[in-house]
MARVEX-109790 format. One record per residue (C-alpha): residue number from 1; residue in one letter; x, y, z. Coordinates in nm, 3 decimals, decimal comma. Layout:
% residues N
r resi NUM	resn a	x X	y Y	z Z
...
This chain:
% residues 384
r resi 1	resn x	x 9,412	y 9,672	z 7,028
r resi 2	resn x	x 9,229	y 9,723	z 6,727
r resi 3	resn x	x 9,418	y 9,981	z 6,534
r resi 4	resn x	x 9,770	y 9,802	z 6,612
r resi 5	resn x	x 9,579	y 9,473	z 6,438
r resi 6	resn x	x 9,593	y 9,220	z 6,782
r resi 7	resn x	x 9,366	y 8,946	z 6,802
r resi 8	resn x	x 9,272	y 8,968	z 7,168
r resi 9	resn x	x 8,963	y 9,079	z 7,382
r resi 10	resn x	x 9,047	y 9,266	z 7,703
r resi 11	resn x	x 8,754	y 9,184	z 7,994
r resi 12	resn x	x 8,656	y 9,394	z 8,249
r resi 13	resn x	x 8,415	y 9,232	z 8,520
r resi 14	resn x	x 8,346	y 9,294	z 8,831
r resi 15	resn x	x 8,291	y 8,929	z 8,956
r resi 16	resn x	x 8,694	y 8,853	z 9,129
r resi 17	resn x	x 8,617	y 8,449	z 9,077
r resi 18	resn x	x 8,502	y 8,487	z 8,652
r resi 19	resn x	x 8,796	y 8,681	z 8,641
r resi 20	resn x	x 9,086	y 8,498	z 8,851
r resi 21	resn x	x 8,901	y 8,186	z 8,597
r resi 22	resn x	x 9,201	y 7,988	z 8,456
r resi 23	resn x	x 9,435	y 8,295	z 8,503
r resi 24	resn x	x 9,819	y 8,186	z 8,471
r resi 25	resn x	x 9,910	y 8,552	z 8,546
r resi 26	resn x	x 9,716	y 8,778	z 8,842
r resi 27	resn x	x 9,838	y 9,126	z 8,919
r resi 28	resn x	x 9,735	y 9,351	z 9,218
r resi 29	resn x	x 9,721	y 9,681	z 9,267
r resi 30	resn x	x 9,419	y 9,736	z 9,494
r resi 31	resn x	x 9,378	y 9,996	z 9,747
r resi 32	resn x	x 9,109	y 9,873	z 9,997
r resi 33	resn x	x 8,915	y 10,146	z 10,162
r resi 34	resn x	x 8,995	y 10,390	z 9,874
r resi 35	resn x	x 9,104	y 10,763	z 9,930
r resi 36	resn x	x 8,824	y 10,737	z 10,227
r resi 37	resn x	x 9,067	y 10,497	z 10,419
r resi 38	resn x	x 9,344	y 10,667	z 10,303
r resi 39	resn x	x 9,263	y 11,003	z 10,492
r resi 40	resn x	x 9,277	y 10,879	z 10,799
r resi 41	resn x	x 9,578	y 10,689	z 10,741
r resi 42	resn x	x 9,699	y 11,023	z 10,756
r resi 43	resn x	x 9,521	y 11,267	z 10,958
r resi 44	resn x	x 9,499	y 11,050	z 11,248
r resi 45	resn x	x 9,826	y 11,018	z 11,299
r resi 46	resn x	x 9,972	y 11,356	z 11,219
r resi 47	resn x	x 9,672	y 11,461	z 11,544
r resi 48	resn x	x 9,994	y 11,288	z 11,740
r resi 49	resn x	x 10,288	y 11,432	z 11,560
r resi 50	resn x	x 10,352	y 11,159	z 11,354
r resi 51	resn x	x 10,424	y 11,320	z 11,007
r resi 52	resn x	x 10,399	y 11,137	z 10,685
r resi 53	resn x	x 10,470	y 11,216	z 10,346
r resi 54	resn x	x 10,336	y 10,894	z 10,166
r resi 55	resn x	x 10,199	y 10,686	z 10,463
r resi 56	resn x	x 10,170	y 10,365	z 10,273
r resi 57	resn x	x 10,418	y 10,114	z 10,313
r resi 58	resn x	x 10,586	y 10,077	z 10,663
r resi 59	resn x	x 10,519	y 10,404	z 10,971
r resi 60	resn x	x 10,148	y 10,416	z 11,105
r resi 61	resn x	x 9,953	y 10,469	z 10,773
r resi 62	resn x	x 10,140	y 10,163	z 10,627
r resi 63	resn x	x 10,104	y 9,954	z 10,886
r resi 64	resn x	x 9,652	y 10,060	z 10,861
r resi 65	resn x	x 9,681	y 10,008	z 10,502
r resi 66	resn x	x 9,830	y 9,662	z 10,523
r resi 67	resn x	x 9,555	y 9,571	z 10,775
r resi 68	resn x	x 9,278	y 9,647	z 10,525
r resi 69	resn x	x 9,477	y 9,488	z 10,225
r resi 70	resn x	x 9,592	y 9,152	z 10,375
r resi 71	resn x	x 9,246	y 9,092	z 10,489
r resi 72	resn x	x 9,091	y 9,122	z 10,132
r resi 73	resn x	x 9,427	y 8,937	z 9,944
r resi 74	resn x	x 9,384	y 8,655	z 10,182
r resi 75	resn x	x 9,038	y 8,630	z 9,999
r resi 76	resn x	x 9,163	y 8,674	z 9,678
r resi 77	resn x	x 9,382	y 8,418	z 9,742
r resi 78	resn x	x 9,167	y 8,167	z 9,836
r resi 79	resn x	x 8,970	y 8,238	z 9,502
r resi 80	resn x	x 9,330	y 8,188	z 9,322
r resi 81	resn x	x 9,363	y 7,846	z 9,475
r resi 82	resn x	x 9,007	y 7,727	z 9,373
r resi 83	resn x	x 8,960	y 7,855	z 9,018
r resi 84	resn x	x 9,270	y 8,034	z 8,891
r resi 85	resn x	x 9,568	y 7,764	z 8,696
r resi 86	resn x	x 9,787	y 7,554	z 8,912
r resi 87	resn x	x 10,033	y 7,754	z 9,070
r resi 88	resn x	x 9,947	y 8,083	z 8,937
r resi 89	resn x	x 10,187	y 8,352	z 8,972
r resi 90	resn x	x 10,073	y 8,657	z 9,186
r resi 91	resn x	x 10,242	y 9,005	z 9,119
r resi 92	resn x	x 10,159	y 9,221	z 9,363
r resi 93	resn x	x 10,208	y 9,610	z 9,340
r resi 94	resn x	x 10,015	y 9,678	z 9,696
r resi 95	resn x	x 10,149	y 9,704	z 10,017
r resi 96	resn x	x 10,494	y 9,513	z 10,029
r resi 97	resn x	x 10,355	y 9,332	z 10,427
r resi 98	resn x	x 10,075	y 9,142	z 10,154
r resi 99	resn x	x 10,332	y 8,973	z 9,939
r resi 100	resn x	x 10,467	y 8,831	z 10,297
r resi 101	resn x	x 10,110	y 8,716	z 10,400
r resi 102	resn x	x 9,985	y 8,599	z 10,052
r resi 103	resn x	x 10,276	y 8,344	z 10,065
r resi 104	resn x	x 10,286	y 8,251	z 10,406
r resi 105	resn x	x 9,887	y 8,228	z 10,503
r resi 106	resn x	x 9,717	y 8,236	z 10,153
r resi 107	resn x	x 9,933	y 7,995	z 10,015
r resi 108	resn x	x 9,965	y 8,157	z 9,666
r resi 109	resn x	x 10,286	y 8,218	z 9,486
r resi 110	resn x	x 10,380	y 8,573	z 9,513
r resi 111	resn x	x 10,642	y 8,809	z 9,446
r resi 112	resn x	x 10,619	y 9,210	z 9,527
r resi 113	resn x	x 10,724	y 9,417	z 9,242
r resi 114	resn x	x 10,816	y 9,856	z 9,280
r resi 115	resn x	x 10,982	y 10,083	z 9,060
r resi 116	resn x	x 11,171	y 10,237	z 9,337
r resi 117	resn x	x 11,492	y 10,115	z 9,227
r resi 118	resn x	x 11,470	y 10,182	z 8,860
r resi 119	resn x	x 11,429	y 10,554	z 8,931
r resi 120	resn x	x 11,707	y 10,558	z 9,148
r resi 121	resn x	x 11,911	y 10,391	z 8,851
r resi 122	resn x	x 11,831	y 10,712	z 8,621
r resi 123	resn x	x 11,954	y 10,938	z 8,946
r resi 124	resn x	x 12,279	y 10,754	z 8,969
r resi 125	resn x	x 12,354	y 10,742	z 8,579
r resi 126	resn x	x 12,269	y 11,171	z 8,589
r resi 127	resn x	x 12,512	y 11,183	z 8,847
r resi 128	resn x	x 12,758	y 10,972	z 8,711
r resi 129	resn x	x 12,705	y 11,136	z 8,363
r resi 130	resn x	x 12,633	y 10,772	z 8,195
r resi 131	resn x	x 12,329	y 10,620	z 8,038
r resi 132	resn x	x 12,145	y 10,395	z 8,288
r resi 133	resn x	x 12,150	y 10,126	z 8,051
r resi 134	resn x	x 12,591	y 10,067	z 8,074
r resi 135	resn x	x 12,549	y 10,077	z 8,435
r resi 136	resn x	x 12,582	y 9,707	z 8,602
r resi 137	resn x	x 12,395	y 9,773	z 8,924
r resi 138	resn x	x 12,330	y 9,581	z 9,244
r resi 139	resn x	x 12,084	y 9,675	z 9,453
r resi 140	resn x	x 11,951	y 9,468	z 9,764
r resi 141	resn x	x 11,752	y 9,502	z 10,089
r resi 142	resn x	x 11,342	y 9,506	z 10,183
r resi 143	resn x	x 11,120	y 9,714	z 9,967
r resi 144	resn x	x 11,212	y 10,062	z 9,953
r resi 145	resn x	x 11,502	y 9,975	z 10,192
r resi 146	resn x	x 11,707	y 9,869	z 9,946
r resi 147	resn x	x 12,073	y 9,985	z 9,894
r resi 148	resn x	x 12,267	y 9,990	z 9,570
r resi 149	resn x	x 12,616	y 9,774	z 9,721
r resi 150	resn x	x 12,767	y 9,778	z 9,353
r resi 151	resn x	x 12,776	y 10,058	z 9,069
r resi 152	resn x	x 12,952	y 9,939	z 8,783
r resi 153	resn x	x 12,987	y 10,105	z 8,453
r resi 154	resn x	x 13,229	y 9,901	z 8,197
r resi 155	resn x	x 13,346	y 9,695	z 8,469
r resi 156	resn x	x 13,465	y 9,983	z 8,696
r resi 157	resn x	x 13,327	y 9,986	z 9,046
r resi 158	resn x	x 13,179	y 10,350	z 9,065
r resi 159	resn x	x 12,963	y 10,354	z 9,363
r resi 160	resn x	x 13,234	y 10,563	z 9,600
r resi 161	resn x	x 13,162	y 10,829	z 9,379
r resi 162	resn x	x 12,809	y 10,904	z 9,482
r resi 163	resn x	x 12,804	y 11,060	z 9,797
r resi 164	resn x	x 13,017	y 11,339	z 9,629
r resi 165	resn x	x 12,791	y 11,346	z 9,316
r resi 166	resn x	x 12,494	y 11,359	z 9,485
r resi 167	resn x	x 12,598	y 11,636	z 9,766
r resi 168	resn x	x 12,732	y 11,834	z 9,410
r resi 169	resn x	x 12,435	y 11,759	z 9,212
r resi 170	resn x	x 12,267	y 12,113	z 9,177
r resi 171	resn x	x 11,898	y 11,938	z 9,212
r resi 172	resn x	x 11,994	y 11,656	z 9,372
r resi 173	resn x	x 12,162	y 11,823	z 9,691
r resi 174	resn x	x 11,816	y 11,994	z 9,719
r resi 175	resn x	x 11,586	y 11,712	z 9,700
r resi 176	resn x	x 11,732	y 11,449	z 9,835
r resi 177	resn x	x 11,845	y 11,547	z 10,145
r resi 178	resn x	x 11,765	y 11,295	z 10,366
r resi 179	resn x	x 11,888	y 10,990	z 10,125
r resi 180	resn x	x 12,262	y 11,200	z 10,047
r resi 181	resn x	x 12,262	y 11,199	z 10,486
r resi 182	resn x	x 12,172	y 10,839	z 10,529
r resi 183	resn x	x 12,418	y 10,762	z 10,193
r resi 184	resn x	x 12,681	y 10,969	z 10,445
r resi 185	resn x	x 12,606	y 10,749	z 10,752
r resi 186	resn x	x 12,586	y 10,441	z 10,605
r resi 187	resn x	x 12,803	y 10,382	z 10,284
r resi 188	resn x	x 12,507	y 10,337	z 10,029
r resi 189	resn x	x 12,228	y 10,532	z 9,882
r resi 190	resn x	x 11,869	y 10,360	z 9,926
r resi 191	resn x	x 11,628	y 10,331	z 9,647
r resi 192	resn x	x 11,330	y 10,538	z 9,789
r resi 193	resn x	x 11,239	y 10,917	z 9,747
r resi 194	resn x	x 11,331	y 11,224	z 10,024
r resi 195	resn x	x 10,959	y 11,196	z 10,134
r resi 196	resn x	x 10,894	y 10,850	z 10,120
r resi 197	resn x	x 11,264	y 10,686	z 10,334
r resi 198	resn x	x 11,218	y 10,909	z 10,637
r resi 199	resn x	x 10,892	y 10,779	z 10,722
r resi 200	resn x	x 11,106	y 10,446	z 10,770
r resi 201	resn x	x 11,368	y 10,604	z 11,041
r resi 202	resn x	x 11,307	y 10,787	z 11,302
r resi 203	resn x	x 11,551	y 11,082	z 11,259
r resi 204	resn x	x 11,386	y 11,334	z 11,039
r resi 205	resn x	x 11,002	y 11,370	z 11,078
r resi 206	resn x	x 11,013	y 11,304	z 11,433
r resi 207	resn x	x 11,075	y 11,744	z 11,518
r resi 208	resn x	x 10,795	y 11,971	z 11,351
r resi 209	resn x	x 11,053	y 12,232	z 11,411
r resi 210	resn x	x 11,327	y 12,022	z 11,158
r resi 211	resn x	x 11,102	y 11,878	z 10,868
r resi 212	resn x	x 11,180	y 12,186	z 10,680
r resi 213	resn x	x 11,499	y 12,142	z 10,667
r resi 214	resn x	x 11,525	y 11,781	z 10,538
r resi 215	resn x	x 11,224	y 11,872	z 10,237
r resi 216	resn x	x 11,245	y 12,014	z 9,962
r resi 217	resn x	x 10,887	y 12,167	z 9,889
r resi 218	resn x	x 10,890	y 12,154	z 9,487
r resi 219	resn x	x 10,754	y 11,849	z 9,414
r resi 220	resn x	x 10,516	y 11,704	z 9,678
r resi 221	resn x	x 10,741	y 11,326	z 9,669
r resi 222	resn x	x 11,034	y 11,524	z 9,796
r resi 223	resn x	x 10,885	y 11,553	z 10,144
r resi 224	resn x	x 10,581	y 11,755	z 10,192
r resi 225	resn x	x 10,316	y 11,663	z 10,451
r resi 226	resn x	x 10,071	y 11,450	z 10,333
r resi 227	resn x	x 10,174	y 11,507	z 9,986
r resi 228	resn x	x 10,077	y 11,205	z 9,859
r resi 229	resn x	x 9,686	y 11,251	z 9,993
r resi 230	resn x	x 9,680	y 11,579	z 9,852
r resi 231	resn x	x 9,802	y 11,485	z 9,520
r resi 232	resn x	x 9,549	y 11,199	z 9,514
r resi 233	resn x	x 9,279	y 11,409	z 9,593
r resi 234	resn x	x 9,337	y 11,631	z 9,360
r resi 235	resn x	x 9,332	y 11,411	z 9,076
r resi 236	resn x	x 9,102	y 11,185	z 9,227
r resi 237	resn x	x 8,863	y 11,284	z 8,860
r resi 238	resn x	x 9,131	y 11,285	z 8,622
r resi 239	resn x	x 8,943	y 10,944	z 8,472
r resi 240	resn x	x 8,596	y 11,129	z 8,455
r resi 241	resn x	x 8,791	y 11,442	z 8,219
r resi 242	resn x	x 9,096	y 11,291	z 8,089
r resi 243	resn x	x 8,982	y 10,953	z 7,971
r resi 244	resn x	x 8,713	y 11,115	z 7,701
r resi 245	resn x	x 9,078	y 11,257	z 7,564
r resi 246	resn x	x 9,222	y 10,978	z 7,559
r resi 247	resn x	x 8,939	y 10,838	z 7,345
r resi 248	resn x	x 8,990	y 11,096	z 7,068
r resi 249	resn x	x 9,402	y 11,037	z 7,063
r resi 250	resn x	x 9,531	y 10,790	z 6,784
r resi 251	resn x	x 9,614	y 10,468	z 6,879
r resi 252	resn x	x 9,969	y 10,398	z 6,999
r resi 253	resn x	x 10,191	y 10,200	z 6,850
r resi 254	resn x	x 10,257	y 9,824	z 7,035
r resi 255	resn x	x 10,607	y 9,793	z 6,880
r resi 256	resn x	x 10,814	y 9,822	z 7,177
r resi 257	resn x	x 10,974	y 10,188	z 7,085
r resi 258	resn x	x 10,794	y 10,344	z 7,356
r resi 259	resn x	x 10,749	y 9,986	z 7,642
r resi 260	resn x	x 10,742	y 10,142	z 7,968
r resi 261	resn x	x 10,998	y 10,005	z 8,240
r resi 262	resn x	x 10,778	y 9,844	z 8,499
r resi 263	resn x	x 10,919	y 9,486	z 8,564
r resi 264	resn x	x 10,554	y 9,264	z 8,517
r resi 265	resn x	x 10,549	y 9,278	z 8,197
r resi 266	resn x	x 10,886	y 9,189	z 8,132
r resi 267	resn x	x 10,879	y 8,869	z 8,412
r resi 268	resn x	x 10,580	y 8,776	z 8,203
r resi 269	resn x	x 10,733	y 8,779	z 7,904
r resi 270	resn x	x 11,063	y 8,563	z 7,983
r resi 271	resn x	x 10,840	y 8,337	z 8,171
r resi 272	resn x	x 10,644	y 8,283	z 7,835
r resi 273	resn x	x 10,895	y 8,341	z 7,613
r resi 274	resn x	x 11,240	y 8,276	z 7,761
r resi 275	resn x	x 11,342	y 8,599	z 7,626
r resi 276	resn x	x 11,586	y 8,646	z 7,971
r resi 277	resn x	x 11,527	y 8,948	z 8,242
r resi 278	resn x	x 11,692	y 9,079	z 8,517
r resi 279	resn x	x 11,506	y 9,275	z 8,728
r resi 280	resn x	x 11,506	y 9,351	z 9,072
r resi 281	resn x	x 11,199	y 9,143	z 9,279
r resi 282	resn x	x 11,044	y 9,132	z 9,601
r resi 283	resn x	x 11,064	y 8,726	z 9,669
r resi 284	resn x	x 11,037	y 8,512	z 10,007
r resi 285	resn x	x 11,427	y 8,562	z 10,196
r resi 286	resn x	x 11,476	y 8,201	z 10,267
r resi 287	resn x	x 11,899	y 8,201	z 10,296
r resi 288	resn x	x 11,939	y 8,464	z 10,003
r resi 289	resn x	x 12,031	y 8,786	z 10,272
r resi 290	resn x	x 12,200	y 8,549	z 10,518
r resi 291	resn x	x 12,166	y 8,850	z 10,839
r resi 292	resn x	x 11,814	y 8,865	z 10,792
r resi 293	resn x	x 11,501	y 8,688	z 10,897
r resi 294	resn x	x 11,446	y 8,400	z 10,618
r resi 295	resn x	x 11,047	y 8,442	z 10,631
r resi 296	resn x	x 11,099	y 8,845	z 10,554
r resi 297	resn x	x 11,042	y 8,970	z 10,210
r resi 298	resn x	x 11,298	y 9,078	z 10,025
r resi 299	resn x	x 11,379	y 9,313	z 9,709
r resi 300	resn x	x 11,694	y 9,136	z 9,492
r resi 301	resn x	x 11,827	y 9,131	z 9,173
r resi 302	resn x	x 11,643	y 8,800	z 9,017
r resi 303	resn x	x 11,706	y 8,654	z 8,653
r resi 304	resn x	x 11,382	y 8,524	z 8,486
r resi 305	resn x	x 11,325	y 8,289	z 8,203
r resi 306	resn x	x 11,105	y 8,016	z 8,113
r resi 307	resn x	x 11,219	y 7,816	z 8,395
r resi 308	resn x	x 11,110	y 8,061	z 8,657
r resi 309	resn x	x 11,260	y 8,301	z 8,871
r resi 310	resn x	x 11,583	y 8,240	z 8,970
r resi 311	resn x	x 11,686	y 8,449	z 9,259
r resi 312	resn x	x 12,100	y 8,482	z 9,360
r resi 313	resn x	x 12,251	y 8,416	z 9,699
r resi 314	resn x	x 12,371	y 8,755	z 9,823
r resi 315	resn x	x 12,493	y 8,678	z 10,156
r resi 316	resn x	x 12,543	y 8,942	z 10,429
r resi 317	resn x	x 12,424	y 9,309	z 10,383
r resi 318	resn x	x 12,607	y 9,557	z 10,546
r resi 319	resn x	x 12,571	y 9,532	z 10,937
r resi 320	resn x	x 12,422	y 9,907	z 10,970
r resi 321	resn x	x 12,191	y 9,868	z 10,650
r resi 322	resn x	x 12,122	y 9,494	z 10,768
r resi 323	resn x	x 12,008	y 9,678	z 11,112
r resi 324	resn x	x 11,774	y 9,920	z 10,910
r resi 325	resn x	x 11,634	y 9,669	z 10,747
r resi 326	resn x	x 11,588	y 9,445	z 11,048
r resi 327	resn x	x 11,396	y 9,722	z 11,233
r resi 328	resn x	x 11,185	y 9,757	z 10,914
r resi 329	resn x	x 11,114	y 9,353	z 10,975
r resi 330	resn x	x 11,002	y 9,273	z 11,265
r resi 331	resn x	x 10,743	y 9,563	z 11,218
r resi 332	resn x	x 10,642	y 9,371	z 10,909
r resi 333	resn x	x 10,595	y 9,080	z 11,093
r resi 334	resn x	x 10,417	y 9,184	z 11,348
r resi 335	resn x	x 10,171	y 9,376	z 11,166
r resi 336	resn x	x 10,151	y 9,081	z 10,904
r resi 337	resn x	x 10,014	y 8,841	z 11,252
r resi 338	resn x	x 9,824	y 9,141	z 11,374
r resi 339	resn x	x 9,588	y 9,170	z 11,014
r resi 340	resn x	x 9,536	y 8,789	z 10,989
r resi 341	resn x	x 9,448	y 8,705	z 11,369
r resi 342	resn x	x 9,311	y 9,020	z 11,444
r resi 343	resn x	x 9,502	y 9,062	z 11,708
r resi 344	resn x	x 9,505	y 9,422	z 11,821
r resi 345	resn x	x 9,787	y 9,387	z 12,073
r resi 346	resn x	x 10,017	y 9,264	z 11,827
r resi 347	resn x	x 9,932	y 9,555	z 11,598
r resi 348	resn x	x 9,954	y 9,812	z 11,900
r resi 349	resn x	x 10,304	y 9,687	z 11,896
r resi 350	resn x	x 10,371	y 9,698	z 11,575
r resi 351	resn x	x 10,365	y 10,058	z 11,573
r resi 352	resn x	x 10,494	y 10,114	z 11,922
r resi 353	resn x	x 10,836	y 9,915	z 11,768
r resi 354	resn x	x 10,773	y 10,124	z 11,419
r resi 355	resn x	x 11,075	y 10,366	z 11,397
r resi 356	resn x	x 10,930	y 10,669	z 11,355
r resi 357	resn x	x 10,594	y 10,627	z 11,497
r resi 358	resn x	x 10,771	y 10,513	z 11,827
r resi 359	resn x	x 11,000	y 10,801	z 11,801
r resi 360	resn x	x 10,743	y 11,076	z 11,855
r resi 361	resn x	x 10,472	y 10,935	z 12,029
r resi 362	resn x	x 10,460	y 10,763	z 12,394
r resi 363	resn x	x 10,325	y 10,409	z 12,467
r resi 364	resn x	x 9,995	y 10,557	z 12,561
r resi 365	resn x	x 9,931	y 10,773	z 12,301
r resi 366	resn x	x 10,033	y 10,510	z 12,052
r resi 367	resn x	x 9,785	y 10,274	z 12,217
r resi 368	resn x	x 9,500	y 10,532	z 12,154
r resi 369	resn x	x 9,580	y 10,626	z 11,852
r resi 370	resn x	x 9,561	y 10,270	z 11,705
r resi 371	resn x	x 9,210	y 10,229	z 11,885
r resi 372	resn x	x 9,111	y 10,562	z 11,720
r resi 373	resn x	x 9,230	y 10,420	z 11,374
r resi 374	resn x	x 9,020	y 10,124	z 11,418
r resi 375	resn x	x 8,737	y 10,255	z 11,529
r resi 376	resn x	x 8,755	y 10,500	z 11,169
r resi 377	resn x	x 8,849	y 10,192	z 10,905
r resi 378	resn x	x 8,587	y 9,975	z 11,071
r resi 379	resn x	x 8,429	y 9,873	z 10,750
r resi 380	resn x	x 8,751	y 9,796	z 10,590
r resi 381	resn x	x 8,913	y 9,551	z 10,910
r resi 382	resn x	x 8,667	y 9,237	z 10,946
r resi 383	resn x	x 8,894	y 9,054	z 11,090
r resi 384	resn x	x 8,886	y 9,280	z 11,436
């Protein structure tokens, strides 16, 4: 701030209600329970043969996580209410299940944002040999569910061209096995990584015996067990020996030559500045995906300028990704009832109806699996 000549202060406090103060803008990226919580989110589980890569967002160790995060937001909202501006915009980066239950029960505006999609944008341009920025892209569905429908480049509709791509790709065809098979089964390739979509579906982690063959085991994200966890405890210090670095570096530059590409910023910008974007957003369904449930949350292209965010009718997926999706749901919703009522029957369905979860384990081993879970994130759950 200093070196690039800006007249602001940055704050850091720990007290949530001096900082949510008058804020116009909040963003979230909390992780409640920590890497502590996190473990078990994952070793639990995999003590049943449920096997996840990630584990944060829908299967099991999503469905824990947004227990322990929709209890704290629903606090943090109720701060927001009291002492943050009228109608303050909440941009949540946590669990996608919180953006549902921040709008719904903590009566906050909220929209979910994930740079899923804009990586599978670069993939797409590599394997159409075009610069991601000529490509006119569509992409629609729930958070990492989301399909890309339309691939234009200069007006040409492009997208039949990527199951042959990818399959061709010589690093593609190796790490992204299980997104070329579902883009083979169902017409469209889905925004989220080799590791992170089968935890969704219950055809690919479900056999210890056939996880090899749907990973590729050179980057963790591409499908190795617990990869994420490991990765995160690895560089669980990286703050405690990297950050003196950083401190020693020159300043960088604020001129825009080197903005990164996730979308807050830029929604906070137009929304200040009318400067247009179009980015895709995790917003409130209503009668925007007309096949499914108009409470769900779902992840659109949206247009943003001063006058808000301004988010396009789609109409109908396609009935087979519509059906993913819908499967996806009614976990969502169920778990989103579960972490506000503490109701431990509805979240004993939740993952007896979750895909994969309910794929390799029976009822009663699902039923004491979830009371084991409890009983170890205890201090994070206050509302069981």
């Amino acid at each position: 701030m200093e070196e690039n000549g800006l007249d602001k202060t940055i704050i850091a406090t720990t007290n949530r209600r001096e900082a949510l103060k008058g804020a116009r803008y909040i963003l979230n990226l909390v992780r409640v329970g920590g890497l502590e919580a996190f473990e078990t989110d994952i070793d639990i589980p995999l003590k049943y043969g449920v096997d996840q890569c990630v584990g944060d967002t829908l299967c099991i160790g999503g469905i824990m996580y947004g227990q322990r995060v929709i209890a704290a937001m629903l606090d943090f909202c109720k701060d927001i209410r009291e002492v943050a501006e009228k109608d303050a915009l909440l941009l949540n980066y946590s669990n996608p299940m919180t953006t549902w239950a921040c709008n719904q029960y903590g009566k906050v505006r909220t929209i979910g944002l994930c740079h899923g999609e804009i990586h599978g944008e670069f993939q797409i341009a590599e394997v159409l040999g075009v610069a991601r920025e000529e490509l006119d892209i569509i992409c629609v569905g729930i958070n990492h569910q989301t399909w890309y429908l339309s691939v234009k480049h200069q007006g040409i509709e492009r997208k039949n061209e990527l199951l042959a791509g990818f399959s061709q790709h010589e690093r593609f065809k190796e790490e992204e096995k299980v997104r070329i098979d579902m883009l083979k089964r169902f017409g469209h390739y889905s925004t989220e990584s080799n590791g992170h979509l089968p935890e969704y579906v219950a055809w690919y982690r479900k056999r210890p015996e056939e996880i090899k063959q749907w990973i590729d085991t050179s980057s963790w994200i591409y499908g190795e067990t617990g990869g994420y966890l490991r990765i995160t405890r690895e560089e669980r210090h990286w703050f405690e020996f990297e950050y003196p670095n950083l401190l020693k570096e020159k300043g960088k530059v604020y001129d825009g030559s080197d903005r990164g590409l996730e979308h807050a910023s830029y929604i906070i910008e137009a929304l200040e500045t009318n400067r247009i974007y179009r980015g895709h957003v995790n917003v409130i369904n209503g009668s925007t995906i007309t096949n499914l449930a108009p409470e769900a949350v779902i992840e659109v292209p949206c247009y943003v300028d001063r006058t808000g965010i301004q988010v396009p009718r789609i109409g109908e997926l396609p009935l087979g990704a519509a059906a993913v999706c819908s499967q996806s749901i009614w976990v969502q919703r169920l778990a989103v009832e579960s972490a506000v009522s503490g109701n431990v029957q509805l979240l004993k369905q939740a993952a007896l109806l979750d895909p994969l979860t309910g794929a390799v384990c029976n009822p009663p081993e699902i039923w004491q699996m979830v009371d084991e879970l409890l009983i170890a994130q205890e201090a994070w759950l206050p509302r069981y």
